[in-house]
C-alpha positions in Angstrom: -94.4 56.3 165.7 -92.9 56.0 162.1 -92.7 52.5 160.3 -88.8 53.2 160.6 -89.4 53.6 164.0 -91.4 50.7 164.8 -88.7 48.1 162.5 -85.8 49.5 164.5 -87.8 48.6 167.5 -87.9 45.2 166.1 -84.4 44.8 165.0 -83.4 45.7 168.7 -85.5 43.0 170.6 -84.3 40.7 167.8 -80.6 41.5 169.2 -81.9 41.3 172.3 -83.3 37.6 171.7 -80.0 36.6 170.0 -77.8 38.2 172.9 -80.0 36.3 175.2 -79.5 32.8 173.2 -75.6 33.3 173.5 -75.8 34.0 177.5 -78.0 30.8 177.9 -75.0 29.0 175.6 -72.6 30.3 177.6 -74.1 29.5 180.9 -74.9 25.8 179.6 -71.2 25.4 180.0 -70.9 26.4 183.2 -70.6 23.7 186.1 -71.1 24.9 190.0 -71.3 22.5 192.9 -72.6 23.3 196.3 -71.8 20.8 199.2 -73.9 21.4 202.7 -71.9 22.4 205.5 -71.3 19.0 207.3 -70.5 17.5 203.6 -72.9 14.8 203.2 -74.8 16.3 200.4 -72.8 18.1 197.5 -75.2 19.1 194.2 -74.1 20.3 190.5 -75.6 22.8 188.7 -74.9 24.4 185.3 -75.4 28.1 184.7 -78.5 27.8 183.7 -79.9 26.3 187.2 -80.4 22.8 186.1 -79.3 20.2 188.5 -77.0 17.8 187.3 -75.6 15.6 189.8 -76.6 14.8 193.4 -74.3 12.9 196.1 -75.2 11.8 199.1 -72.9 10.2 201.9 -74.8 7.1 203.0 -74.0 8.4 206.1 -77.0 11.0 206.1 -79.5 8.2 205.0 -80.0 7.3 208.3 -81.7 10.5 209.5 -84.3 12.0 207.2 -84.4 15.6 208.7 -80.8 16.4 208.7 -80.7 15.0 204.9 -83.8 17.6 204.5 -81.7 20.0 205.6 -78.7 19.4 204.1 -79.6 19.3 200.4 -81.1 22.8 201.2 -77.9 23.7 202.2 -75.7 22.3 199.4 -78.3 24.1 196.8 -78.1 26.9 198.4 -74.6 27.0 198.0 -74.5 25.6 194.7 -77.4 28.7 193.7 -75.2 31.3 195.1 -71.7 30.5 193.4 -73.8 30.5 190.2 -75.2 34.3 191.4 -71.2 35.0 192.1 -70.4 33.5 188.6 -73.0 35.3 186.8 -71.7 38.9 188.5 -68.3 38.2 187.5 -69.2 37.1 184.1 -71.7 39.1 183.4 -71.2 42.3 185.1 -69.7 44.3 182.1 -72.8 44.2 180.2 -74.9 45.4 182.5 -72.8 48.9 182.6 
């Protein structure tokens, strides 16, 4: 491999690295709530999967193992509207 070769190799994970920055900006702005099927627990994410907000109904204080399952339920809702986000969003590049 040529010295040309190697610094175009370089210059192309250096796009890479900046496209990379500019998604994780993007996604930054992004705001996705999940609430758990019986509504008690609702949790905000941004794109880039960090929670930001938790709610809970002090209704589901009272019984530990339905809260349990709740906030499963309300990120797993909130982790798959950000997959359904990124797919819309995102899906160009990737052709």
């Amino acid at each position: 491999m040529s010295f040309m070769d190697k610094l175009g190799k370089i210059k192309d994970l250096n796009e890479m690295r900046k496209q990379a920055k500019e998604v994780q900006s993007v996604l930054s702005q992004e705001r996705i709530t999940g609430t758990s099927s019986n509504g008690h627990v609702s949790i905000v994410i941004d794109g880039n999967q960090n929670v930001l907000n938790v709610e809970i109904k002090d209704e589901a204080l009272s019984d530990k193992p339905q809260l349990e399952r709740s906030t499963k339920d309300a990120l797993s809702r909130a982790l798959e509207g950000l997959k359904k986000l990124m797919v819309s969003k995102f899906s160009s590049m990737l052709k």
